[in-house]
Kinemage of the C-alpha trace (Angstrom):
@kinemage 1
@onewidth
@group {chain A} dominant
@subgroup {mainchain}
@vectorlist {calphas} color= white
{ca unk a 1} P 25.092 -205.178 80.597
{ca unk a 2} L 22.238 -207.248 82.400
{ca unk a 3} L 21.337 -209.627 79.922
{ca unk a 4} L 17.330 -209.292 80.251
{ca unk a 5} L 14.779 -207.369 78.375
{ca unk a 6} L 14.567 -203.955 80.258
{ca unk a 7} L 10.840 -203.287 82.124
{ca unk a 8} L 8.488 -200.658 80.357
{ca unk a 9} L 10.200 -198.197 83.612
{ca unk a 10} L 13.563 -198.579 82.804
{ca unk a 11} L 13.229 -198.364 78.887
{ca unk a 12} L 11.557 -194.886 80.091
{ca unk a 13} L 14.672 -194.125 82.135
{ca unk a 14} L 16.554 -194.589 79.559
{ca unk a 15} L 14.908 -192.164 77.218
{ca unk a 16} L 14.155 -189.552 79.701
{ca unk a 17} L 16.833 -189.806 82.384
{ca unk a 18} L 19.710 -190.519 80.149
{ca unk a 19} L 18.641 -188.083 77.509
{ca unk a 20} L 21.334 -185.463 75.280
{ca unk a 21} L 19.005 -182.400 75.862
{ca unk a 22} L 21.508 -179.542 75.846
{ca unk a 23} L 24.423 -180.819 75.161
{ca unk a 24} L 25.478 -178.962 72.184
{ca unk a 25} L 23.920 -175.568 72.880
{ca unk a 26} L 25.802 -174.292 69.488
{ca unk a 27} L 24.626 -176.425 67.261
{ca unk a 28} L 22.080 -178.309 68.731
{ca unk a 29} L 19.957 -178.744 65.567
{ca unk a 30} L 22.893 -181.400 64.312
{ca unk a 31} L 22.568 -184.003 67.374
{ca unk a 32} L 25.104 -186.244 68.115
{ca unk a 33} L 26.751 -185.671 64.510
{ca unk a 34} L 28.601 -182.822 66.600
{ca unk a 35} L 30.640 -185.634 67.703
{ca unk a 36} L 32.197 -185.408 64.321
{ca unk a 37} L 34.598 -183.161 64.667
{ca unk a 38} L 37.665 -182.702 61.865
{ca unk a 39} L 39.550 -184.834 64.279
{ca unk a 40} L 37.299 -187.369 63.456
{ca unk a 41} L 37.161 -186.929 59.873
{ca unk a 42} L 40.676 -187.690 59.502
{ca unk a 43} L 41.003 -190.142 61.330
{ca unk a 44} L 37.987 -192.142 59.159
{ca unk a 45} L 39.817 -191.454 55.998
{ca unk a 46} L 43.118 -192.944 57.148
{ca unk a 47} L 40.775 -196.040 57.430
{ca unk a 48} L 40.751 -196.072 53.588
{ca unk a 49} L 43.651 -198.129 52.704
{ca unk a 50} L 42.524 -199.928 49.048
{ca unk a 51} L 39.824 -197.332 47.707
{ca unk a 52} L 37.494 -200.117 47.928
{ca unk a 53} L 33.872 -198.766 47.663
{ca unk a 54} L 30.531 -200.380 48.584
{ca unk a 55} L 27.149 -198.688 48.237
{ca unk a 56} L 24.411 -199.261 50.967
{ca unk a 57} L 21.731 -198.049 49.200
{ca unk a 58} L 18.929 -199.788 47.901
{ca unk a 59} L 17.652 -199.340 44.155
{ca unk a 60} L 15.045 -195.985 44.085
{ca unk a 61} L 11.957 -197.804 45.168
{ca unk a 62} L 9.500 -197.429 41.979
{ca unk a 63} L 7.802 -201.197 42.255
{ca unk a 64} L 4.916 -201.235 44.268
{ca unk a 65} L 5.527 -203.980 47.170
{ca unk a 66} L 3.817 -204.737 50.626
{ca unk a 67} L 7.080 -203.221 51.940
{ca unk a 68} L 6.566 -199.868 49.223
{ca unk a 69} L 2.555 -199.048 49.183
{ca unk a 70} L 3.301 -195.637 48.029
{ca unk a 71} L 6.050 -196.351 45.346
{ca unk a 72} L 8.418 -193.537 44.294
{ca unk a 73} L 7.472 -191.901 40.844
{ca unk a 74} L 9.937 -191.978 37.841
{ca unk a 75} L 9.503 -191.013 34.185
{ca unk a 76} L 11.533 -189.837 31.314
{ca unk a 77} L 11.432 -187.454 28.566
{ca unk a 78} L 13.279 -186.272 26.024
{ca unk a 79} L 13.201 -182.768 24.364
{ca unk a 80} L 14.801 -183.065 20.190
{ca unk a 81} L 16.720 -180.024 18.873
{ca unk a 82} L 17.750 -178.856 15.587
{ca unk a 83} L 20.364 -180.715 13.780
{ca unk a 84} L 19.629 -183.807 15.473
{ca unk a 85} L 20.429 -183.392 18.870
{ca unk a 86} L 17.647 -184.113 21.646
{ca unk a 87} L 18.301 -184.434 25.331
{ca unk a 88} L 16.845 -186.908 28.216
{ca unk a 89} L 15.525 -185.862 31.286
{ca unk a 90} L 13.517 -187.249 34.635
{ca unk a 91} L 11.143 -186.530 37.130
{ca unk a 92} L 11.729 -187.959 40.549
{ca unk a 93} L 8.951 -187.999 43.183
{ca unk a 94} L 9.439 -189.729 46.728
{ca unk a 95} L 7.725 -190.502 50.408
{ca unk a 96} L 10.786 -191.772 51.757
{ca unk a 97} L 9.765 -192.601 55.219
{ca unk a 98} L 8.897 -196.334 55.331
{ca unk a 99} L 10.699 -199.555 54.520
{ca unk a 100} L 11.172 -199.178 51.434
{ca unk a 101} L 13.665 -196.568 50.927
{ca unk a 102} L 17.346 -195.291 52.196
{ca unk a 103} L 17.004 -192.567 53.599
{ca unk a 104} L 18.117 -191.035 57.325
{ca unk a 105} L 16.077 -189.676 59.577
{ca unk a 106} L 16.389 -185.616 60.419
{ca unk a 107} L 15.989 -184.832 64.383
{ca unk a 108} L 12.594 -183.204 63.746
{ca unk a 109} L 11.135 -186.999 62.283
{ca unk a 110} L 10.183 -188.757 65.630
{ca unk a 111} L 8.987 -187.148 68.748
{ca unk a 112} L 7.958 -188.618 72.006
{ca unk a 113} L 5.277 -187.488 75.066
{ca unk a 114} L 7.884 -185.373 76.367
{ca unk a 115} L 8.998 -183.372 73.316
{ca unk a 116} L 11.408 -183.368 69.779
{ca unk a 117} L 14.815 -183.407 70.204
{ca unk a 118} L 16.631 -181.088 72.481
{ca unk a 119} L 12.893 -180.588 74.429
{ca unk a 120} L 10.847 -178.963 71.188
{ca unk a 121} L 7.799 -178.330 70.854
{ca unk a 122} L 6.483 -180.305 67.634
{ca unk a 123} L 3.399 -177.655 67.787
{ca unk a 124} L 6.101 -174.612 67.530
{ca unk a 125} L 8.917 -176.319 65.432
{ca unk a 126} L 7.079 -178.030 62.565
{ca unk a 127} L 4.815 -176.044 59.896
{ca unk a 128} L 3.713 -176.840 56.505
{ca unk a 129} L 6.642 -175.290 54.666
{ca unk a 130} L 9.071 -177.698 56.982
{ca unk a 131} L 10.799 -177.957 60.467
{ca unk a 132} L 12.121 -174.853 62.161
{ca unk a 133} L 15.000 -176.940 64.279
{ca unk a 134} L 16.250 -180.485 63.989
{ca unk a 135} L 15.532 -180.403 60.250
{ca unk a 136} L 18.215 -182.416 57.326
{ca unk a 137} L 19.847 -179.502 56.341
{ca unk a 138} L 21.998 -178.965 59.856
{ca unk a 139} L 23.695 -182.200 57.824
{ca unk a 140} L 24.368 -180.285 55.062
{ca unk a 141} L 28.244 -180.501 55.134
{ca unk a 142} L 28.137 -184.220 54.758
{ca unk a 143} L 28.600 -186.457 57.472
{ca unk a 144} L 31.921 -188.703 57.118
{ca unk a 145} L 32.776 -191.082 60.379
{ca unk a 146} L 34.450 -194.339 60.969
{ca unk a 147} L 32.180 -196.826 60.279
{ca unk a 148} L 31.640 -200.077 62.174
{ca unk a 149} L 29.959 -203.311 61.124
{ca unk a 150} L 27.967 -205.474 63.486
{ca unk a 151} L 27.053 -209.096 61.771
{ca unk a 152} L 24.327 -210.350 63.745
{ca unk a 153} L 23.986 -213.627 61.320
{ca unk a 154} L 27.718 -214.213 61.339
{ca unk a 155} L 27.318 -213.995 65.311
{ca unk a 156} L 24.466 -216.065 65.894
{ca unk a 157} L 25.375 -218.447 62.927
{ca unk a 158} L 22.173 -218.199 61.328
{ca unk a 159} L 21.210 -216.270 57.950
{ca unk a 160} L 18.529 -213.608 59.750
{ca unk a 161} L 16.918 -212.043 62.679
{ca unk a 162} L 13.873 -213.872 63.815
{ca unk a 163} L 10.617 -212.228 65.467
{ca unk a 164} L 11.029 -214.776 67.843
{ca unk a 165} L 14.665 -213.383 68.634
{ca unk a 166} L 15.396 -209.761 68.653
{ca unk a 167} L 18.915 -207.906 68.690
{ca unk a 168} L 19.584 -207.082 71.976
{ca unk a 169} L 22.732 -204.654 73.317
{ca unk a 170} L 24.229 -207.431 74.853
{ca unk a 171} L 24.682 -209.043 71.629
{ca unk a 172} L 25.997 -206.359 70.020
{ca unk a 173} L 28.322 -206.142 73.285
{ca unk a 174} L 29.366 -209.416 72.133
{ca unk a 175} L 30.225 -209.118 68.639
{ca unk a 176} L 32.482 -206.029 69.590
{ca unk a 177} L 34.108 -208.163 71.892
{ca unk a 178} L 34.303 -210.557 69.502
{ca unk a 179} L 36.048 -209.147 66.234
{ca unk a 180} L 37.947 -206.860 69.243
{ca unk a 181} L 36.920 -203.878 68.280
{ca unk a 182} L 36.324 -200.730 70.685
{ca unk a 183} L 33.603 -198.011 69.885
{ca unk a 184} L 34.604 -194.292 69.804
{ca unk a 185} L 32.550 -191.363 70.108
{ca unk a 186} L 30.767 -190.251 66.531
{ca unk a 187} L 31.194 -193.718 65.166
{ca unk a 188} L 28.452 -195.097 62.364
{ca unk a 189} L 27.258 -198.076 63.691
{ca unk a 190} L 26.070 -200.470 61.166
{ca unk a 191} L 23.947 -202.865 62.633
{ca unk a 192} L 23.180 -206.264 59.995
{ca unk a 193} L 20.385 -208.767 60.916
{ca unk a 194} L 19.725 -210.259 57.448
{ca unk a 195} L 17.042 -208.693 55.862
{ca unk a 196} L 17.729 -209.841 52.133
{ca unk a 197} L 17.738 -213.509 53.118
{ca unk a 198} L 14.835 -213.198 55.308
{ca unk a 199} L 13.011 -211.369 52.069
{ca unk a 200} L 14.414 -214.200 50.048
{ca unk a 201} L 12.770 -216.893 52.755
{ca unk a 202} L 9.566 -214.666 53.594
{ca unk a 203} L 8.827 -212.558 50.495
{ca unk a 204} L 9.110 -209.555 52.194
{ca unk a 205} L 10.545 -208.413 55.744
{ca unk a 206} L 8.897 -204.816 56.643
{ca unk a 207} L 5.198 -203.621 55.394
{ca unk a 208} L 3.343 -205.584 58.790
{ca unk a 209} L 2.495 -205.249 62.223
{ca unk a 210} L 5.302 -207.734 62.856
{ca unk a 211} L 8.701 -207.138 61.682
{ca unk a 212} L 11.979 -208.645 63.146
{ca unk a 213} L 14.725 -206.199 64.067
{ca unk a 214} L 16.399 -204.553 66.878
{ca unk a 215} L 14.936 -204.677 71.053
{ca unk a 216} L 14.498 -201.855 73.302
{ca unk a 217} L 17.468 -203.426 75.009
{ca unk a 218} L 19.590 -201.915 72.661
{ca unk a 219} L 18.913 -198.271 73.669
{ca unk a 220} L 21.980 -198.114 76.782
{ca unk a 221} L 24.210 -199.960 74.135
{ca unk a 222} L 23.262 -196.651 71.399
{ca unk a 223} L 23.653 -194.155 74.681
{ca unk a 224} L 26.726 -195.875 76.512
{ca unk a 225} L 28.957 -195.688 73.085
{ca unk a 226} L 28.041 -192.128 72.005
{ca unk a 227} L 26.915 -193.288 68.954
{ca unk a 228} L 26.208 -190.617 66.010
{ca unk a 229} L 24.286 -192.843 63.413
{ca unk a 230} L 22.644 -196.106 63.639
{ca unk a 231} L 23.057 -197.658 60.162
{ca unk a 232} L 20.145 -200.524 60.129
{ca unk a 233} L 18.311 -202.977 57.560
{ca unk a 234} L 15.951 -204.094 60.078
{ca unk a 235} L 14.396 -201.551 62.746
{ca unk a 236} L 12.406 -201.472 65.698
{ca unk a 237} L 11.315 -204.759 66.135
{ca unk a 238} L 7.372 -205.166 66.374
{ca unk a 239} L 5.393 -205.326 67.836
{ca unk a 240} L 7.377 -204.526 70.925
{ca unk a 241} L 6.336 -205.339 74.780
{ca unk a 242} L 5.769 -201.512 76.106
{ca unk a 243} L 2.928 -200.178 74.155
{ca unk a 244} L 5.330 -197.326 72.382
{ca unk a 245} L 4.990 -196.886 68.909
{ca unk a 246} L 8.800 -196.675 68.728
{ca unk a 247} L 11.487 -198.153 70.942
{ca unk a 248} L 14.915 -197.510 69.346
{ca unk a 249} L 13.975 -194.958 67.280
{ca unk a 250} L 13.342 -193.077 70.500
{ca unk a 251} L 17.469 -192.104 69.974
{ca unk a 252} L 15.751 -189.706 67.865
{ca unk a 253} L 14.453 -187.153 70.303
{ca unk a 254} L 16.138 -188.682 73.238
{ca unk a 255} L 19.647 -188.688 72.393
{ca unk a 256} L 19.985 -186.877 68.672
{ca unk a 257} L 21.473 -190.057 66.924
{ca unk a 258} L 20.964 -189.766 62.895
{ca unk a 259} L 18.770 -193.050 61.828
{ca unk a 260} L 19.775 -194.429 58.394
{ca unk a 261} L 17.153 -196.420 57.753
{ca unk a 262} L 16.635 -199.389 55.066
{ca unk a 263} L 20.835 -199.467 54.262
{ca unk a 264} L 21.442 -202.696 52.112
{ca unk a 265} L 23.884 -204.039 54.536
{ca unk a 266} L 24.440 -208.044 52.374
{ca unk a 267} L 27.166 -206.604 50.380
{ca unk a 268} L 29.176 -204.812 53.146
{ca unk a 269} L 28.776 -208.089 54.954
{ca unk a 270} L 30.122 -209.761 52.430
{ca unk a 271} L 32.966 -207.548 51.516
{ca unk a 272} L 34.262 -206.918 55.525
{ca unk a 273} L 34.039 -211.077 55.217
{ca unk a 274} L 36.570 -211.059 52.072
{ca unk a 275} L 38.651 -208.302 53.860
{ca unk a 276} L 38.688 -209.325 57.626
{ca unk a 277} L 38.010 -206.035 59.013
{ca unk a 278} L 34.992 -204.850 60.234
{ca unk a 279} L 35.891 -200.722 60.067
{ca unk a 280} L 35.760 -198.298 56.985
{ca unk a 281} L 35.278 -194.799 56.181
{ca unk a 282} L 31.705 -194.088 56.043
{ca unk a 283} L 30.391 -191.384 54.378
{ca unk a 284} L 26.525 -189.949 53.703
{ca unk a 285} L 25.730 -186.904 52.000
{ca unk a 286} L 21.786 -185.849 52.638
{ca unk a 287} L 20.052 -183.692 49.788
{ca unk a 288} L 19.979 -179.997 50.906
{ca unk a 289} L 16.607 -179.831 52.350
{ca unk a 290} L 16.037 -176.439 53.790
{ca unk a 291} L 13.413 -177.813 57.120
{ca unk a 292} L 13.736 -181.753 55.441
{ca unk a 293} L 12.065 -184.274 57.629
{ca unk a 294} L 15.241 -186.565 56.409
{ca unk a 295} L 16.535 -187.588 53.042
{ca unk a 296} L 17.368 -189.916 50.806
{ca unk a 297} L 20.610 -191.049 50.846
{ca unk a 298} L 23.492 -193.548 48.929
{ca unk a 299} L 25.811 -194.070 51.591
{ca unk a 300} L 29.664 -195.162 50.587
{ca unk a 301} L 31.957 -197.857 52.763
{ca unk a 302} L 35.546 -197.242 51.807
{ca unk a 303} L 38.178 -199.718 52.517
């Protein structure tokens, strides 16, 4: 891989020429998670070798923050019954999308100039009551994978991303090369820049204009692998040199890759650290959504 920022033409290219239109004709709603076959599924779970567990999920976001300006809504009741029993209960309310929240992204979230996913119209595929194609619930088996850990601070020997220096595919390249580990088709890339000890530095990392996180350049790297999900605690970094609103969230529409945005990647950092290997059994379970956008999720490393 050149090691260069791609020009605003061949960021394009790679978005329109390199695209996963049609590839799945039977289940095209699903994306690239059709690269999980059963195969596939086995194979992760024979990755699972101490029933270690780590959650990537970040607490349900119910504090207001510059990185949560629409917080998620919680409150309690209780109901009391004769003989002195009584029962709790909660309301949940939540706009996921943001930087606040874990969630992943359905197919139907992002679209670009030249359609949705899989060439959709967003005019004919989205109403009111939700999204006819490319919609959360095509994920409603569960998706389990191999999962794969990229440590961009370990790498780079620094504790976080920088606006000043992007994750670029070569990197990522690097690491792999690195820890010696090859990518196979339907893998759950996990991609770590630091985003708790920038927070911890900063305040806060997402909720600007200008947030650190992954380059344009890493688009082939997402494409070239066959990728299925791109597992991320910082995104798109911002603002970016092409005048898109989006650059890797573009594998949205272009090549039906699952987004799981906000994952709390410190502790899996820490724990592939304490076991030396940077593979798991990765497993995300959306909420039923008939025509969801995307959903929150708590997604599960086994070792």
């Amino acid at each position: 891989m050149e090691r260069r920022p791609p020009t605003r033409e061949e960021v394009l290219s790679y978005l329109r020429d390199r695209s996963n239109w049609n590839r799945w004709p039977e289940n095209g709603s699903a994306g690239a998670i059709n690269l999980i076959d059963d195969e596939k599924r086995l194979a992760a779970a024979k990755l699972v070798q101490k029933g270690r567990a780590v959650s990537l999920s970040r607490p349900f976001p119910v504090e207001p923050s510059i990185e949560n300006p629409r917080p998620a809504l919680q409150y309690l009741f209780t109901n009391e019954r004769e003989g002195g029993w009584g029962s709790s209960m909660d309301f949940y309310g939540i706009t996921y999308h943001g930087t606040s929240a874990t969630h992943i992204d359905a197919l139907c979230h992002i679209w670009t100039p030249d359609g949705m996913w899989d060439g959709r119209d967003p005019k004919e595929e989205l109403t009111f009551t939700g999204a006819k194609y490319g919609s959360v619930d095509a994920w409603s088996e569960g998706i389990l994978t191999r999962g794969v850990l990229l440590d961009v601070p370990k790498h780079r020997g620094k504790p976080y991303v920088t606006l000043e220096e992007p994750v670029h595919g070569w990197e990522l390249e690097d690491i792999l090369e690195k820890e010696k580990i090859t990518l196979e088709p339907g893998d759950a890339v996990a991609v770590y820049s630091g985003r708790e000890a920038y927070a911890r530095e900063y305040g806060s990392w997402g909720g600007g204009e200008s947030r650190a996180g992954l380059h344009a350049s890493c688009l082939p790297f997402i494409r070239d692998n066959d990728i299925a999900i791109l597992i991320w605690d910082m995104m798109d970094a911002a603002p970016n040199d092409y005048g898109f609103s989006h650059t890797v969230h573009g594998v949205i529409p272009a090549y039906g890759v699952a987004l799981l945005d906000n994952a709390l990647l410190e502790p899996l950092a820490q724990v592939c650290a304490e076991e030396n290997r940077y593979t798991f059994m990765m497993s995300i379970n959306p909420l039923v959504v008939i025509g969801g956008t995307g959903s929150p999720v708590n997604p599960i490393a086994t070792f």
